[in-house]
TORVEX-137083 format. One record per residue: residue in one letter; residue number from 1; x, z, y of N, C-alpha, C in turn. Coordinates in pm, 1 decimal. Layout:
ZALO  resn  resi       n_u       n_w       n_v      ca_u      ca_w      ca_v       c_u       c_w       c_v
ZALO     A   NUM         X         Z         Y         X         Z         Y         X         Z         Y
...
END
This chain:
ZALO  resn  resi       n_u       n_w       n_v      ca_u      ca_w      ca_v       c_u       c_w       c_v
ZALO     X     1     320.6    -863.1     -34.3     360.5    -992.7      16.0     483.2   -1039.3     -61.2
ZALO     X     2     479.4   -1157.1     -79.6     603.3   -1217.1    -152.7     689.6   -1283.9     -99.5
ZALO     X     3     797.2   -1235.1     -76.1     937.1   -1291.7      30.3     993.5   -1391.9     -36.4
ZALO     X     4    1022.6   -1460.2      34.1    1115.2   -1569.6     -37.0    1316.4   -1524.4     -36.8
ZALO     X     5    1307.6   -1548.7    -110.5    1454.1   -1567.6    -154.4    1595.7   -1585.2     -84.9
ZALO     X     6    1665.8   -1508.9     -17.5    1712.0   -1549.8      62.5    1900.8   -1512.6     -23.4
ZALO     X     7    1916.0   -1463.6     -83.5    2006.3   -1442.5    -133.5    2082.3   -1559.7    -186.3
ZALO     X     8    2241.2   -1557.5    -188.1    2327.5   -1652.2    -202.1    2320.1   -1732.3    -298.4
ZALO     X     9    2270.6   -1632.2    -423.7    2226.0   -1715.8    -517.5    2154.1   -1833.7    -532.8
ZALO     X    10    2054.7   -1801.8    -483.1    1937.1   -1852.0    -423.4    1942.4   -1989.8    -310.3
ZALO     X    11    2024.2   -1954.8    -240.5    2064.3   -2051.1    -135.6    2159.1   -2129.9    -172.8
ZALO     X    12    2279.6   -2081.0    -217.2    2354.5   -2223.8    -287.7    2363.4   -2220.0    -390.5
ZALO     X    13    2255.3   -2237.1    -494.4    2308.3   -2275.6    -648.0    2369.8   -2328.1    -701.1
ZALO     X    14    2414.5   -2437.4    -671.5    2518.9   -2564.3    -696.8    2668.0   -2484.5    -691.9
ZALO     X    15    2701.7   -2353.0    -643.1    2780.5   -2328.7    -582.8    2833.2   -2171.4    -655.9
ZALO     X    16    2767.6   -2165.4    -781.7    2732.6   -2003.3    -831.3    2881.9   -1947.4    -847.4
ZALO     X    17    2997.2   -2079.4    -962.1    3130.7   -2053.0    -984.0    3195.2   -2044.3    -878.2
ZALO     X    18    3172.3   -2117.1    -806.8    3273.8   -2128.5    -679.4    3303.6   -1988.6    -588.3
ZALO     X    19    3135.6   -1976.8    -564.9    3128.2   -1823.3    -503.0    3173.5   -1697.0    -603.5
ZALO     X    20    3181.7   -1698.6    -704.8    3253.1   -1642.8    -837.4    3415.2   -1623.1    -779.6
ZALO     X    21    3441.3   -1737.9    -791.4    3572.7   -1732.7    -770.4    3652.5   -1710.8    -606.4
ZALO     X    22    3548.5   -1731.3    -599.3    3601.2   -1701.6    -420.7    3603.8   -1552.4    -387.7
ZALO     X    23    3512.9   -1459.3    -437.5    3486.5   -1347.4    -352.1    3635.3   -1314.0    -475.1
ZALO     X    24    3647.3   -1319.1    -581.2    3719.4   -1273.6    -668.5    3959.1   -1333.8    -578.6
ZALO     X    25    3901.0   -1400.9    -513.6    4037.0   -1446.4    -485.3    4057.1   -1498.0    -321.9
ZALO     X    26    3979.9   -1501.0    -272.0    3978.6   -1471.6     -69.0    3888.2   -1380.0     -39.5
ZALO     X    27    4009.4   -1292.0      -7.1    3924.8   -1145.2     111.0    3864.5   -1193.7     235.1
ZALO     X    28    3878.9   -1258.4     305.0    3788.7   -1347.0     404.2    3654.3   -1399.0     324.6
ZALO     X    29    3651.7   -1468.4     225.9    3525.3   -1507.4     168.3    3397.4   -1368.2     106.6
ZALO     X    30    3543.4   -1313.2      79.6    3406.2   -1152.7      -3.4    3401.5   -1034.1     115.6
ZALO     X    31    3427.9   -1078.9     209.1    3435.5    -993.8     389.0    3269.8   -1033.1     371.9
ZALO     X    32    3274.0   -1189.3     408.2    3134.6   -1219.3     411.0    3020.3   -1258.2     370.6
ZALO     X    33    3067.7   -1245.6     176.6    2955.1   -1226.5      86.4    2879.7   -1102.1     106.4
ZALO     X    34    2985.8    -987.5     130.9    2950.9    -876.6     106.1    2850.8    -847.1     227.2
ZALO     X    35    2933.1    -889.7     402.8    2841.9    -879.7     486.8    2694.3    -933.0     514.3
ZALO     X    36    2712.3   -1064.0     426.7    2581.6   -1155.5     408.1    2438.7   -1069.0     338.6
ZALO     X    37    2529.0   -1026.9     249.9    2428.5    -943.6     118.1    2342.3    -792.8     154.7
ZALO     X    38    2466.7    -736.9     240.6    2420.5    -619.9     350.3    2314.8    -654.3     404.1
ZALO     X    39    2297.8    -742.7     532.6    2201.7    -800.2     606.7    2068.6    -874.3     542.7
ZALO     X    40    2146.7    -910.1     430.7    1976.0    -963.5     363.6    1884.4    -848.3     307.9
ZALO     X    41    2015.3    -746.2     252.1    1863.5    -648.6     195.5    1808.4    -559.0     305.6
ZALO     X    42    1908.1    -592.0     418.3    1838.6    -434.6     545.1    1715.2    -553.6     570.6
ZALO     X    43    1725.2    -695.5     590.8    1618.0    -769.3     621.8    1525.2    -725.4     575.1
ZALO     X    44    1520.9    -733.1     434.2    1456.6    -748.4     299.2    1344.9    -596.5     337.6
ZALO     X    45    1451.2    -499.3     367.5    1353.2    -400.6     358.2    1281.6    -357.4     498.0
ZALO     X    46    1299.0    -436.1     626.7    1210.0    -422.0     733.6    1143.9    -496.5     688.3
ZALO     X    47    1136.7    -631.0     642.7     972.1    -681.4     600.7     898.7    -678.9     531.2
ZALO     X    48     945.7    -558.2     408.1     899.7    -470.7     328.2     787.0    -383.4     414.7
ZALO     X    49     838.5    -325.5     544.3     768.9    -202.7     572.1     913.0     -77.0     526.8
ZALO     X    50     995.9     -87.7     507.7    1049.7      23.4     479.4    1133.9      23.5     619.4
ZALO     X    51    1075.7     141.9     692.8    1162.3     171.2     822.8    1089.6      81.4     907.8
ZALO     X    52    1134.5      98.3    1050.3    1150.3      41.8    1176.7    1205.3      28.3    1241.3
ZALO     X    53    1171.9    -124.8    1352.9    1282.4    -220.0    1416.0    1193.8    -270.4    1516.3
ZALO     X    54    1262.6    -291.2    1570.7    1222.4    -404.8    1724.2    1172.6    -558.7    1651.8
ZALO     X    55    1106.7    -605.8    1738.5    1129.3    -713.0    1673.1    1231.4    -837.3    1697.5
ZALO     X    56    1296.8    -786.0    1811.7    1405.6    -821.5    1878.0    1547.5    -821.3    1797.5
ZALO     X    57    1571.0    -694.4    1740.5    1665.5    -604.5    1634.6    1628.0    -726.0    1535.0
ZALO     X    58    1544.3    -711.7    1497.8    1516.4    -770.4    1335.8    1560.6    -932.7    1359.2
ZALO     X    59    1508.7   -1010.3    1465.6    1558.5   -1173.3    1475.5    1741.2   -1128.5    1518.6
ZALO     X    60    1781.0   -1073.2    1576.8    1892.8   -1044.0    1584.9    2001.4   -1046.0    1487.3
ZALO     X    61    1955.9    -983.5    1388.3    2014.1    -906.5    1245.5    2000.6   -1070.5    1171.5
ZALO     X    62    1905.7   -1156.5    1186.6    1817.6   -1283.3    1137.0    1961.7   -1330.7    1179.8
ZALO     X    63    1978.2   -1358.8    1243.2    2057.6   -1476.2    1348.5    2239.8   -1462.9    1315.9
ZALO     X    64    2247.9   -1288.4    1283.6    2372.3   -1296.3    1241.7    2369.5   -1352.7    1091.5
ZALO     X    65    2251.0   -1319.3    1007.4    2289.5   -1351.4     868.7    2331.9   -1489.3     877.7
ZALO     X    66    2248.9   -1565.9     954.2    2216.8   -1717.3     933.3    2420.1   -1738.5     994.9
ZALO     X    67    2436.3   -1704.6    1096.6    2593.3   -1710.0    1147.3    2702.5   -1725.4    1010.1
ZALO     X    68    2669.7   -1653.9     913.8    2750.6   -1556.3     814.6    2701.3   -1653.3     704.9
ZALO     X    69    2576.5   -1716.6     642.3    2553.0   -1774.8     600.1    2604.6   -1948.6     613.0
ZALO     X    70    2648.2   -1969.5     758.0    2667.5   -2095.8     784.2    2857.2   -2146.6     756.2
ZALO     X    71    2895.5   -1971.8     772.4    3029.9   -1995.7     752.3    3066.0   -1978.1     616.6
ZALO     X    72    2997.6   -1938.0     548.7    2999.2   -1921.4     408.7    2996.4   -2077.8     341.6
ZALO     X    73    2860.9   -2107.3     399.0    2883.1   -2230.1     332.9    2993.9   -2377.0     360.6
ZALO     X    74    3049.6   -2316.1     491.8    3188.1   -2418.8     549.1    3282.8   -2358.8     433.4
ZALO     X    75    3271.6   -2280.4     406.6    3401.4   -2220.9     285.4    3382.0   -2314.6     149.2
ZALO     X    76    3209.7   -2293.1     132.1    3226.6   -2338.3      24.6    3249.8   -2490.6     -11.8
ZALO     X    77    3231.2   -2554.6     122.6    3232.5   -2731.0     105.4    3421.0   -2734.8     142.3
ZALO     X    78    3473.3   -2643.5     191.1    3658.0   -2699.0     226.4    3734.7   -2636.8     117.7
ZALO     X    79    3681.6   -2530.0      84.3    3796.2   -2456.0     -21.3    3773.2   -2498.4    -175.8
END
């Protein structure tokens, strides 16, 4: 099966330097690149099939990325 793309890259392109320079110069911003990036590949690999989850767990884990994802991108439109 072919997943779509969920990685930062991926999601804000417009935004590649910025996020460059951000994780490189706010520890708050690379807190939650790093946490973002965590959660996408544990995603990545329950809908792989690698391991098992609730399916409860898994929208859960969903819901924080999207959290982490939304504040990411408030960073990237103020800073």
């Amino acid at each position: 099966m072919d997943l779509l793309k969920h990685d930062l890259v991926h999601e804000f392109p417009d935004y590649l330097e910025k996020m460059h320079t951000l994780k490189a110069s706010n520890a708050r911003f690379a807190s939650l690149y790093a946490r973002y990036d965590s959660d996408n590949h544990t995603i990545a690999r329950y809908e792989q099939g690698v391991g098992a989850i609730t399916d409860e767990a898994l929208e859960d884990l969903k819901k924080r990325r999207l959290k982490v994802k939304d504040e990411i991108y408030q960073m990237l439109k103020t800073l």
